[in-house]
DRENMIRO-318035 format. One line per 4 residues: number of its first residue (from 0); their letters; for each residue x negated, y, z of N, C-alpha, C, O. Coordinates in steps of 0.02 Angstrom, whole numbers, plus 32768, in hexadecimal, padded with zeros to 4 digits. Atoms other than C-alpha are relative to their C-alpha. Layout:
BEGIN
NUM> a> X:Y:Z:X:Y:Z:X:Y:Z:X:Y:Z  ... .
***
This chain:
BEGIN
0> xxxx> 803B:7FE0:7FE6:9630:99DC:E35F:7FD7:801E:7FC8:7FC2:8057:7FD1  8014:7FE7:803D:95E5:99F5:E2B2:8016:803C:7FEB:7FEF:806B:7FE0  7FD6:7FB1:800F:9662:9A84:E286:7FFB:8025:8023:7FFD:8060:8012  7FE6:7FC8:7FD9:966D:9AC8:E327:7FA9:803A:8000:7FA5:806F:801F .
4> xxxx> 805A:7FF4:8010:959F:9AFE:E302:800B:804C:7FE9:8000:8081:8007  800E:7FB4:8020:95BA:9B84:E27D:8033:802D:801E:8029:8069:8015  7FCC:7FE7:8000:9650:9BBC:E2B8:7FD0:8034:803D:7FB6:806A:8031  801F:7FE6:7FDB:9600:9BE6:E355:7FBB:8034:7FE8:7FA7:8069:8000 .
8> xxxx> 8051:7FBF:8015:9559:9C3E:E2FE:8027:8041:7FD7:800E:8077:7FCA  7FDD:7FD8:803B:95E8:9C90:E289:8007:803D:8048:7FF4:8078:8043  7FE5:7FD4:7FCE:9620:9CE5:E331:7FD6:803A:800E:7FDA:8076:7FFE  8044:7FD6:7FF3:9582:9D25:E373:8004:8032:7FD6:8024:8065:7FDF .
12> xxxx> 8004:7FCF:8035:9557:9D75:E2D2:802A:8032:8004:8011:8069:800F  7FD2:7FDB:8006:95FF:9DC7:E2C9:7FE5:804B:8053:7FD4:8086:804D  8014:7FE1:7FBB:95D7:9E0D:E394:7FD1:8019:7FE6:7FD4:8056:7FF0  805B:7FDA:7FFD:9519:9E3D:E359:8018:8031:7FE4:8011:8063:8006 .
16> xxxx> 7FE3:7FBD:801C:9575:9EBC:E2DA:8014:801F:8003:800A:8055:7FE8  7FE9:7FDD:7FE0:95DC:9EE8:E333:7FD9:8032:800A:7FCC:8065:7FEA  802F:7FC9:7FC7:956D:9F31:E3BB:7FD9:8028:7FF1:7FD3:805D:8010  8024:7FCC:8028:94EB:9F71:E334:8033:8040:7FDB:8014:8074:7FCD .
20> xxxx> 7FE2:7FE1:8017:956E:9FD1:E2ED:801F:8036:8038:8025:8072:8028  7FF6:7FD8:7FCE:95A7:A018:E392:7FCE:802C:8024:7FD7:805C:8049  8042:7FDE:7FEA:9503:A04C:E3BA:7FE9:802F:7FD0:7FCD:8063:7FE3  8009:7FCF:8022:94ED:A09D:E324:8041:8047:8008:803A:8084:800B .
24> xxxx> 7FD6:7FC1:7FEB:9583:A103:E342:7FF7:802E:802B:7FFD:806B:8024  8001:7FCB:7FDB:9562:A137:E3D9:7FA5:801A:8019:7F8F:802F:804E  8051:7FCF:8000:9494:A175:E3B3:802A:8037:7FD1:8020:8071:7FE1  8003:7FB2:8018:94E0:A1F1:E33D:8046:8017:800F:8068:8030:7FE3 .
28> xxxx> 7FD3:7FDC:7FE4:9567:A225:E3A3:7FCE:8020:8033:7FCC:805D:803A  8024:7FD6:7FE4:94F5:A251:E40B:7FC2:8026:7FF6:7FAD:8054:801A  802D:7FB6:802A:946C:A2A7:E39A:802C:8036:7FF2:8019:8070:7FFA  7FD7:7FBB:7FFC:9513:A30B:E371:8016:8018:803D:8037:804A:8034 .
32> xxxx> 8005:7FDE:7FCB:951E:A334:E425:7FBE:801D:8007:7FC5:804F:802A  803B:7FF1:7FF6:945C:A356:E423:7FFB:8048:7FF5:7FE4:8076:8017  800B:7FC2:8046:946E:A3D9:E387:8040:8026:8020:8038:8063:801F  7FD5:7FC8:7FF1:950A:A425:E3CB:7FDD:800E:803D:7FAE:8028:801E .
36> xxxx> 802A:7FD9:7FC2:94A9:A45F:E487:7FC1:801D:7FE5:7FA4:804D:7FFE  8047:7FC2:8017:940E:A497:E41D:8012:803D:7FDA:7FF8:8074:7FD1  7FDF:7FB5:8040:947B:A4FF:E3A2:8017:8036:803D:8002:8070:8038  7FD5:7FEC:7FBA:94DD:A53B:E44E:7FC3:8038:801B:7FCC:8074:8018 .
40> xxxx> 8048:7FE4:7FF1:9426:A576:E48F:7FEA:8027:7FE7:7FD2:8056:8007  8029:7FD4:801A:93E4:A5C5:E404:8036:8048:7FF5:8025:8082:7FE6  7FCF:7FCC:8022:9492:A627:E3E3:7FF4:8049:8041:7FF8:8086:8041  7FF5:7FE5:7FC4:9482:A653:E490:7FB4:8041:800C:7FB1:807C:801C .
44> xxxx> 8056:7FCD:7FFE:93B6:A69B:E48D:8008:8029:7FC6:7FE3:805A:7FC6  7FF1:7FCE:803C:93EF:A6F2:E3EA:801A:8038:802D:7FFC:806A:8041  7FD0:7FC0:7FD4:947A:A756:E44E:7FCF:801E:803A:7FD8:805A:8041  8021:7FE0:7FD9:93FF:A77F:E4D3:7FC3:802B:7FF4:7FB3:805D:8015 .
48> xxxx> 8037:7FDB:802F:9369:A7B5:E462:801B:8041:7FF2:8002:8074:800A  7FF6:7FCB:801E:93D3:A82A:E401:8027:8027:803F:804F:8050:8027  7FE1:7FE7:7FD8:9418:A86B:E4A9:7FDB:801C:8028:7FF9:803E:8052  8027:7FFC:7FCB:9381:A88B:E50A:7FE8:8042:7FFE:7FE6:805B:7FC6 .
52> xxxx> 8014:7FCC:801D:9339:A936:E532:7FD6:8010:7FD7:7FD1:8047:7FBD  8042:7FE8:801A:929B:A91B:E4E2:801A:8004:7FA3:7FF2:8011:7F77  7FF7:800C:8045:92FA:A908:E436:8018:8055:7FF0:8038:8080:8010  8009:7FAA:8020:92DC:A9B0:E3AF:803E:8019:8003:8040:8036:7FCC .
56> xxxx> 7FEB:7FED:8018:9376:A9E9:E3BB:8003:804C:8011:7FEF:805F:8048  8005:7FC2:7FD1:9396:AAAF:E3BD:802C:8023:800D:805E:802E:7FEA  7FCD:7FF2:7FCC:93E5:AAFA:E439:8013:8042:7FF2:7FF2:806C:7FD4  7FF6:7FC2:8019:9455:AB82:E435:7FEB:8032:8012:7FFB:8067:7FF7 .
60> xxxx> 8038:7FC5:7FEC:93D8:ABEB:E499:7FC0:8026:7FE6:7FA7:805E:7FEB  8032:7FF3:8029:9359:ABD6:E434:800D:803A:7FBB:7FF2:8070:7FAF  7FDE:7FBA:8037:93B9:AC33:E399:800F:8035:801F:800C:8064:7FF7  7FE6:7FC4:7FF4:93F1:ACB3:E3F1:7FB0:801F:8021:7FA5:805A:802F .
64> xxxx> 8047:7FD6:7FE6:933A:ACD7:E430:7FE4:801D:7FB1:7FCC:8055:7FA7  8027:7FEA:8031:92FF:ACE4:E38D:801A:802B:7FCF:7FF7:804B:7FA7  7FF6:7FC1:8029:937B:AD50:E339:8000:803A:8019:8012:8069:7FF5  802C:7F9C:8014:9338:ADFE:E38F:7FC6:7FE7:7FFD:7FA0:8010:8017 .
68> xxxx> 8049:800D:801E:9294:ADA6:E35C:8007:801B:7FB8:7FD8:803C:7FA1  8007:7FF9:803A:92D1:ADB9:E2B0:8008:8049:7FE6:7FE0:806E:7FCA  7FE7:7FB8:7FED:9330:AE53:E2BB:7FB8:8034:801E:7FAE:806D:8009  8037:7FB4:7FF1:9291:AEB8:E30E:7FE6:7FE8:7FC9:7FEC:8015:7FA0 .
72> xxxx> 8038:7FF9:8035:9224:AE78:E287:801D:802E:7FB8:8000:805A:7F96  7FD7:7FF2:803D:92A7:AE99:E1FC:7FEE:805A:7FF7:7FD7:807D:7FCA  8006:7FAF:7FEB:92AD:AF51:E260:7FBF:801E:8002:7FBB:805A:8010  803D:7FEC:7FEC:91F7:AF5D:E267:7FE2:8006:7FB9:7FB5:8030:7FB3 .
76> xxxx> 7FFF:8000:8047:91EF:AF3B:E198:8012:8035:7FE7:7FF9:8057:7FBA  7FD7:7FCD:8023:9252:AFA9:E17A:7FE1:805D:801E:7FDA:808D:7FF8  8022:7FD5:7FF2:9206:B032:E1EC:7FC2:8023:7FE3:7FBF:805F:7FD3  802D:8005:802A:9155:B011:E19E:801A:8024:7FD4:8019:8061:7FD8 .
80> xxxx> 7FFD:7FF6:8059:9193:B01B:E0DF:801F:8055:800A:8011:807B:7FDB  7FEA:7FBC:8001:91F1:B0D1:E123:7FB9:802F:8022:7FBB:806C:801D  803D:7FD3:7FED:9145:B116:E16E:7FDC:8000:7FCD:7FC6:8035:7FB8  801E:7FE3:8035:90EF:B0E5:E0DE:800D:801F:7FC6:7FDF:803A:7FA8 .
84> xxxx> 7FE3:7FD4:802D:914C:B131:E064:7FEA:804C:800B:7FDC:8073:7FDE  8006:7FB4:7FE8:912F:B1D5:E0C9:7FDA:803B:7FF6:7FE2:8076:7FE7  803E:7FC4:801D:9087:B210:E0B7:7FF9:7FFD:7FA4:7FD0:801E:7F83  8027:7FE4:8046:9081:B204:DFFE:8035:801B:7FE2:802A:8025:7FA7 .
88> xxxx> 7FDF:7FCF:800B:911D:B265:DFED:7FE8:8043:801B:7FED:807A:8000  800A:7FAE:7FF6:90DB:B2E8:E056:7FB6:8009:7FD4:7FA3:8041:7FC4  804E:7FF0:8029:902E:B2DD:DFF8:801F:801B:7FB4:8004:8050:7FA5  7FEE:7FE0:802A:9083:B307:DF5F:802D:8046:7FE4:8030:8066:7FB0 .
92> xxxx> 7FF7:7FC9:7FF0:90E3:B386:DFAE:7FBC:8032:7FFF:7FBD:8068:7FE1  8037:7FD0:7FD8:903F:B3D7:DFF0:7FE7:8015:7FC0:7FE7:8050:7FB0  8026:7FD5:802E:8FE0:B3D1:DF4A:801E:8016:7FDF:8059:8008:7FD1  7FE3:7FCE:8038:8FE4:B45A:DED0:7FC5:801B:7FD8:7F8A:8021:7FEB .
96> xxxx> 8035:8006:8046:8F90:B480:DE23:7FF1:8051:800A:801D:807A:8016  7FF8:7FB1:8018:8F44:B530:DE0C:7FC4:8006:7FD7:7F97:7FDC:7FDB  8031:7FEB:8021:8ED6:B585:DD95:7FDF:803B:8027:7FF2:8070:8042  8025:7FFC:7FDB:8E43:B597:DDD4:7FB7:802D:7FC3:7FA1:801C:7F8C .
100> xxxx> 802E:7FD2:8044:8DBB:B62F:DD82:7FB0:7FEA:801B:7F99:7FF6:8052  8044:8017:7FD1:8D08:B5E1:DD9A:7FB8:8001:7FC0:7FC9:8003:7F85  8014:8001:803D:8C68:B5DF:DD2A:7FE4:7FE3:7FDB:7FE0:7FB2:8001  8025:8047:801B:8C0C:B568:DCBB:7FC1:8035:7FCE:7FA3:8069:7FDB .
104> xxxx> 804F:8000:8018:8B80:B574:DC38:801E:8000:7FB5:804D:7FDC:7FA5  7FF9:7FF0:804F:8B8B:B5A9:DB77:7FC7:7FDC:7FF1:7F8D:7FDF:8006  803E:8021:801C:8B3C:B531:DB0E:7FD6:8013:7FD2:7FA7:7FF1:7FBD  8038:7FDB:802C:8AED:B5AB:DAA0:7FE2:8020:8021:7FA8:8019:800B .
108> xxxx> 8030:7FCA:7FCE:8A9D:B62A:DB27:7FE0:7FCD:8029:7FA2:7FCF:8029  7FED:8019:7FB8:8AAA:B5B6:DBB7:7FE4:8022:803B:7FB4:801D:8061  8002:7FCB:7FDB:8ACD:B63D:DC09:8049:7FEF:8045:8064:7FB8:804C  7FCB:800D:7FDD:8B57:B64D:DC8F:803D:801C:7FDB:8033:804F:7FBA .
112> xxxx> 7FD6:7FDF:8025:8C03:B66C:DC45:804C:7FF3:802C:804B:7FBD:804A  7FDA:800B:7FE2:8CAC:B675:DC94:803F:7FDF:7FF6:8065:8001:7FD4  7FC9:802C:8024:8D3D:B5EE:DC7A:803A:8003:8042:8037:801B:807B  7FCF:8020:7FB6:8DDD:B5AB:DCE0:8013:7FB8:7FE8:8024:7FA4:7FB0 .
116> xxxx> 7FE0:8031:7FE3:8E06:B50F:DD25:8029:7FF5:8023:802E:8013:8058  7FCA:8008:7FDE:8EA3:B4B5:DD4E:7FE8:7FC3:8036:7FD9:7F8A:8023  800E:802D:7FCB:8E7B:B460:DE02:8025:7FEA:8024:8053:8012:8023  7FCB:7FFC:7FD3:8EE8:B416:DE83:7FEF:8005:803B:7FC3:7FDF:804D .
120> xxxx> 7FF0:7FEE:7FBC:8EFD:B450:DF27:8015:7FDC:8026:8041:7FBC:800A  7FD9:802A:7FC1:8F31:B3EC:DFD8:800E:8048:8015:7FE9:8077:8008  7FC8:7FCA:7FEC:8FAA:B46E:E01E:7FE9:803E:7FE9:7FE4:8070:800D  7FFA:7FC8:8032:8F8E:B4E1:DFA6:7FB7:802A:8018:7FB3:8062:7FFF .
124> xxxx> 8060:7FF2:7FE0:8EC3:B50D:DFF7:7FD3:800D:7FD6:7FB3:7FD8:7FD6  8035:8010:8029:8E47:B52E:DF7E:7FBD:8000:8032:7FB1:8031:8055  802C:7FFC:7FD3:8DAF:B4F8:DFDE:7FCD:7FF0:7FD8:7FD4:7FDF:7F9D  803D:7FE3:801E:8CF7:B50D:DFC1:8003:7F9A:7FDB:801A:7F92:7FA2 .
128> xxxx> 800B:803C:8035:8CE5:B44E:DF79:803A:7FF2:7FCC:802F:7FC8:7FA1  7FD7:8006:803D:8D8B:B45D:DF09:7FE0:803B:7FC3:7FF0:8032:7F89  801C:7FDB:8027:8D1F:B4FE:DEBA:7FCD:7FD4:7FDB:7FD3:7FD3:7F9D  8039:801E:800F:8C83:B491:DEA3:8015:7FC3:7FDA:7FF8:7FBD:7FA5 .
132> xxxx> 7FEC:802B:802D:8CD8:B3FB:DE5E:8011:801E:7FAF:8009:7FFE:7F7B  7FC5:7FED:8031:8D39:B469:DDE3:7FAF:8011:7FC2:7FA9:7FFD:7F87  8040:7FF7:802D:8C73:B4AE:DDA5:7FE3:7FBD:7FD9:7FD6:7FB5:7F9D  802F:8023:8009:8C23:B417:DDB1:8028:7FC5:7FC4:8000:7FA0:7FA8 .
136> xxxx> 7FEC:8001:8032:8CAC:B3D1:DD30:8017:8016:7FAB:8023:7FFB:7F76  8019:7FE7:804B:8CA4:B453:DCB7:7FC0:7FF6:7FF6:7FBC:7FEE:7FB9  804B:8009:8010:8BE3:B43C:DCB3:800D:7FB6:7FD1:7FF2:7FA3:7F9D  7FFC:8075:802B:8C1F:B363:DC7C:8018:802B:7FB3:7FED:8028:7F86 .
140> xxxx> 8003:7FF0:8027:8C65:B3BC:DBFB:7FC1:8007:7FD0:7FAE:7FDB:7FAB  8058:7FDE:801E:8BB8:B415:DBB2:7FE6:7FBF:7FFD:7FC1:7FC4:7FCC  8035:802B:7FF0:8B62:B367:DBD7:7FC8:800F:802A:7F8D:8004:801F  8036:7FF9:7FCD:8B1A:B3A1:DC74:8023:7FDF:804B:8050:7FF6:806E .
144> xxxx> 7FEE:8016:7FCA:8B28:B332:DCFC:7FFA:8013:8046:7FC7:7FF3:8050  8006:7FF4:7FBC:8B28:B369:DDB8:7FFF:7FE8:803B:8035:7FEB:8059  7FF4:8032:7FC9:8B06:B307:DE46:800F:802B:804D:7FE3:8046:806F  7FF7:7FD9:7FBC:8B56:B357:DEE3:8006:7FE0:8038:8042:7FD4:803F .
148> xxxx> 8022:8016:7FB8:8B17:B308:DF97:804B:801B:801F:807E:7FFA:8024  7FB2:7FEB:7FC5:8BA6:B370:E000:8001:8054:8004:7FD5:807F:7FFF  7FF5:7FA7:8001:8BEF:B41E:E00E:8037:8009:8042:8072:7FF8:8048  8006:7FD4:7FC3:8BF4:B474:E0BA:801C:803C:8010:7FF4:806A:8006 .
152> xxxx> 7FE4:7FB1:7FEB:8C64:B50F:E0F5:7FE9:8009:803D:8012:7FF4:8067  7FFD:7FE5:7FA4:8C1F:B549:E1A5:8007:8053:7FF3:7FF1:8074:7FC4  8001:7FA8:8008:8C4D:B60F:E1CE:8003:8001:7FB8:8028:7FE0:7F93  7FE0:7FCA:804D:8C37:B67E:E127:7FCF:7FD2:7FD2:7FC8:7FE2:7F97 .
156> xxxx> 8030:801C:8028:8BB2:B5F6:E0EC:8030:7FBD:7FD6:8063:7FA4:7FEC  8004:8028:8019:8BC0:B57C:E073:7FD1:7FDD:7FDE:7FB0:7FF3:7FAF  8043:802B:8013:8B47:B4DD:E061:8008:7FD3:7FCC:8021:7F9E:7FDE  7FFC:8026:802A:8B44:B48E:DFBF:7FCA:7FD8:7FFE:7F9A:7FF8:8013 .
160> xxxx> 804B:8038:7FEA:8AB2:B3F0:DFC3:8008:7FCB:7FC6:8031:7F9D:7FCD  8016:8023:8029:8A84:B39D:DF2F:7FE4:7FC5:7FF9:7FB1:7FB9:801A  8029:803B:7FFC:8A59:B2F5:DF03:7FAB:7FEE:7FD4:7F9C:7FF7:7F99  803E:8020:8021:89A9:B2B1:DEDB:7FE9:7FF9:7FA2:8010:7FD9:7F7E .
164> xxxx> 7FF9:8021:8049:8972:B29D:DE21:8035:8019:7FDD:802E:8014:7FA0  7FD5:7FE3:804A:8A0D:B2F3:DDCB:8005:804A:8009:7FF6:8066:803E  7FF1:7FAD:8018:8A39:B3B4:DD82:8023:8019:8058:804D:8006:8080  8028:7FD7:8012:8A0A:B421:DDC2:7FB5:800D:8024:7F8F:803D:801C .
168> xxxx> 8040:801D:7FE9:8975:B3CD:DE2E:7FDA:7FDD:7FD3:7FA6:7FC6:7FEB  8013:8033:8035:8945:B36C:DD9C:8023:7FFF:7FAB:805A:8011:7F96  7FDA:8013:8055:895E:B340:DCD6:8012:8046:7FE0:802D:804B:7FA9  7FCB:7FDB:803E:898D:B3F4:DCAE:7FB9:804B:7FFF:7F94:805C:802E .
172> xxxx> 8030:7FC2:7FE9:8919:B498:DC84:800A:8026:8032:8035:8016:805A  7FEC:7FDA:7FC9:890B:B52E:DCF8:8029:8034:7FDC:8047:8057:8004  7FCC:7FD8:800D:8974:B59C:DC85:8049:7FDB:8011:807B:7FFB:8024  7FCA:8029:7FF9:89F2:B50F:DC94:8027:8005:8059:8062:800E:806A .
176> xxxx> 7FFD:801C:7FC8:89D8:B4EE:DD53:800D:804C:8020:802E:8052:8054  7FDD:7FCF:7FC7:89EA:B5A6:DD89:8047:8017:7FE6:806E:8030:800E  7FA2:8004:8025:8AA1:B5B0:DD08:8016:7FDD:8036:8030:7FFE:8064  7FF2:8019:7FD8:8AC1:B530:DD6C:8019:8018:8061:804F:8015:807E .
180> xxxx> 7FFE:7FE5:7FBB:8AAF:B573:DE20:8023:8050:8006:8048:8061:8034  7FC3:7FC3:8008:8AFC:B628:DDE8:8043:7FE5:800C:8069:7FED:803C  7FBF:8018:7FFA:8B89:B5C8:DDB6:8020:7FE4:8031:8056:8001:8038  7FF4:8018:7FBE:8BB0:B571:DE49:8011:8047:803C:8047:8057:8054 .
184> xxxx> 8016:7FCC:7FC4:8B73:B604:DEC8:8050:8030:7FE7:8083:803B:8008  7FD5:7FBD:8017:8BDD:B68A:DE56:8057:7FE9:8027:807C:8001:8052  7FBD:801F:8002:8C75:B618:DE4C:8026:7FF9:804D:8061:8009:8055  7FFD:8002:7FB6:8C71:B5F4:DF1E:8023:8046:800C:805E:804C:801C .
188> xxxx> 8002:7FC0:7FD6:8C5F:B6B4:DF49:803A:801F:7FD8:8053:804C:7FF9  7FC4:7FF7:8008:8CFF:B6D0:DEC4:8034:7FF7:8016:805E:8023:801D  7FB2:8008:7FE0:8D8A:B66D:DF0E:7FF4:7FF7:802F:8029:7FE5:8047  7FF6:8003:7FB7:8D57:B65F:DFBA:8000:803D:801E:7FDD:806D:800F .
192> xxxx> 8006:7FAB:7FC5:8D79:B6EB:E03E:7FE5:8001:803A:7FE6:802C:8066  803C:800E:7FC0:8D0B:B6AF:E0B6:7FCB:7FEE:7FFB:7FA1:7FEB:8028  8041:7FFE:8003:8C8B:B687:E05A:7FCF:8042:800E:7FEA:8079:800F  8036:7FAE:801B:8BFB:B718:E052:7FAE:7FDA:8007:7F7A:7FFB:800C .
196> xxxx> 8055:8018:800A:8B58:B6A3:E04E:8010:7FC4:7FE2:8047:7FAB:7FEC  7FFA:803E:800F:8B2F:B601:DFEA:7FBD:7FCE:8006:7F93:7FE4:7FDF  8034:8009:7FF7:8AA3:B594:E018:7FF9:7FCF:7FDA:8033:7FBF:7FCF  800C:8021:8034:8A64:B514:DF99:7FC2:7FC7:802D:7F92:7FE4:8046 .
200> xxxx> 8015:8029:7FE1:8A14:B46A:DFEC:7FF5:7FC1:7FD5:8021:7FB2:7FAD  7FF7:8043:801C:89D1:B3BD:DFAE:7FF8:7FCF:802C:7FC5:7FC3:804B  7FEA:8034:7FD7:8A14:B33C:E005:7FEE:8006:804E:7FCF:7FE3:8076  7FFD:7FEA:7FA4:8A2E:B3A0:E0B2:7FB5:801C:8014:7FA4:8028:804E .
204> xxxx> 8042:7FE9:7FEB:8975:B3DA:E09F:7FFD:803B:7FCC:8023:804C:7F9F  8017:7FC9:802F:8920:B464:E053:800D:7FF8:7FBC:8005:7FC1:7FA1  8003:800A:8052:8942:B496:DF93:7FAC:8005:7FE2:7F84:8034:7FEB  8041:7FE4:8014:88A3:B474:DF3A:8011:7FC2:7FB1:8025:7F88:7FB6 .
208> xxxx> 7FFD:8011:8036:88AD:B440:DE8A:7FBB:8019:7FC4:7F9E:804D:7FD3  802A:7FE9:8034:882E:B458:DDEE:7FEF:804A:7FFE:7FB8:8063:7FF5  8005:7FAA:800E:8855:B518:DDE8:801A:8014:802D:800B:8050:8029  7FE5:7FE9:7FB5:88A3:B53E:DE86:7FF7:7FEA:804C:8000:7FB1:8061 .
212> xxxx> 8005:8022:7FC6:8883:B53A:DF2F:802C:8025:8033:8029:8061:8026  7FDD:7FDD:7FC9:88FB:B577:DFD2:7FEB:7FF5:802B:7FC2:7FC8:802C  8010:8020:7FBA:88E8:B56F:E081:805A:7FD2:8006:808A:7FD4:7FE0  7FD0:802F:800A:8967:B4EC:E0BF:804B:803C:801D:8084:8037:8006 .
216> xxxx> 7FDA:7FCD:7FE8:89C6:B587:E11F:8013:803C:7FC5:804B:8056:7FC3  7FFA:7FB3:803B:89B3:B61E:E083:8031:7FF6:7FCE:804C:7FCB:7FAA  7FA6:7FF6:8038:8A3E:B64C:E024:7FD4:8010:7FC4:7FA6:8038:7FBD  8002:7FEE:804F:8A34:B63A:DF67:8010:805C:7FF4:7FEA:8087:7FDF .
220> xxx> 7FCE:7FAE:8016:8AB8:B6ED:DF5A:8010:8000:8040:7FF7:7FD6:8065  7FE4:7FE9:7FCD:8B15:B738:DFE6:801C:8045:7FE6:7FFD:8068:7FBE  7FE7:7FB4:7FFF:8B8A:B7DA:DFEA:801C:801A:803F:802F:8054:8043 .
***
């Protein structure tokens, strides 16, 4: 009876280890059943995510919409850059250089005296403000500045209108200031063929300066 004691507790023990040992086997046999149905799941919501319509992908409708999107623009680039090219070929067609006979001011008399200038032309036109520019640059020459307001062709008239404060309303004597207005007037009634009057204005109003006065209508010359 003494022996048969441990023998018997020896047993047990052996059984308790057993069973702990079997139990441990089968918890992580079945956490690896757990982990394989969650992996199973997620493989599965993957495949349906990247399958769904709402996912970016693009369709082959979409490209094909957008290449005559690209194509007209491409065509519409290219149209542009050929229109603008256009006018400043024909603008350089159009203008043309000519010598031009007009008169200025001798700095020893300052008197009127007769020179030429090379001006350029838009389609070959000499018009009453390419005359007046061409003066009012030989005068920069001399160191006589000219302030010109705006120049006017109606009918056989031409309105030249002076600005405020400069030659030949201002800053210059009256031998200076009527050189001045010859020159101009003369130069007009030379190369134009429609001129035959020139009226002389400051700033769209009457000429009235230090030594001169006009009505806003009276011709300086006329022929």
């Amino acid at each position: 009876m003494t022996y048969l004691f441990p023998i018997v507790k020896l047993d047990l023990l052996l059984v308790l280890l057993v069973g702990k040992e079997c139990l441990i086997v089968r918890i992580k046999r079945e956490c690896l059943i757990a982990l394989a149905i969650t992996g199973s799941v997620f493989l599965i919501a993957c495949g349906k995510t990247s399958n769904s319509p709402d996912s970016h992908t693009v369709s082959p409708n979409s490209s094909a919409t957008a290449s005559p999107t690209a194509s007209a623009t491409a065509s519409a680039t290219t149209s542009t850059a050929a229109e603008s090219d256009s006018p400043a070929s024909d603008t350089n067609e159009s203008s043309e250089e000519k010598d031009l006979p007009i008169y200025s001011i001798n700095d020893d008399s300052l008197e009127k005296e007769d020179t030429t200038a090379t001006v350029t032309c838009e389609d070959g036109k000499v018009t009453a403000r390419v005359v007046v520019d061409a003066v009012v640059e030989d005068f920069q020459n001399h160191s006589i500045e000219i302030g010109i307001d705006k120049v006017t062709e109606k009918g056989n008239t031409v309105y030249v209108s002076f600005q405020s404060g400069t030659a030949p309303l201002a800053n210059v004597g009256a031998g200076v200031e009527s050189t001045i207005l010859d020159c101009i007037s003369q130069s007009l009634l030379d190369n134009l063929d429609s001129c035959s009057r020139v009226v002389f204005q400051a700033e769209g109003q009457a000429y009235c300066s230090g030594h001169y006065e006009f009505g806003k209508e009276e011709a300086y010359i006329e022929k």
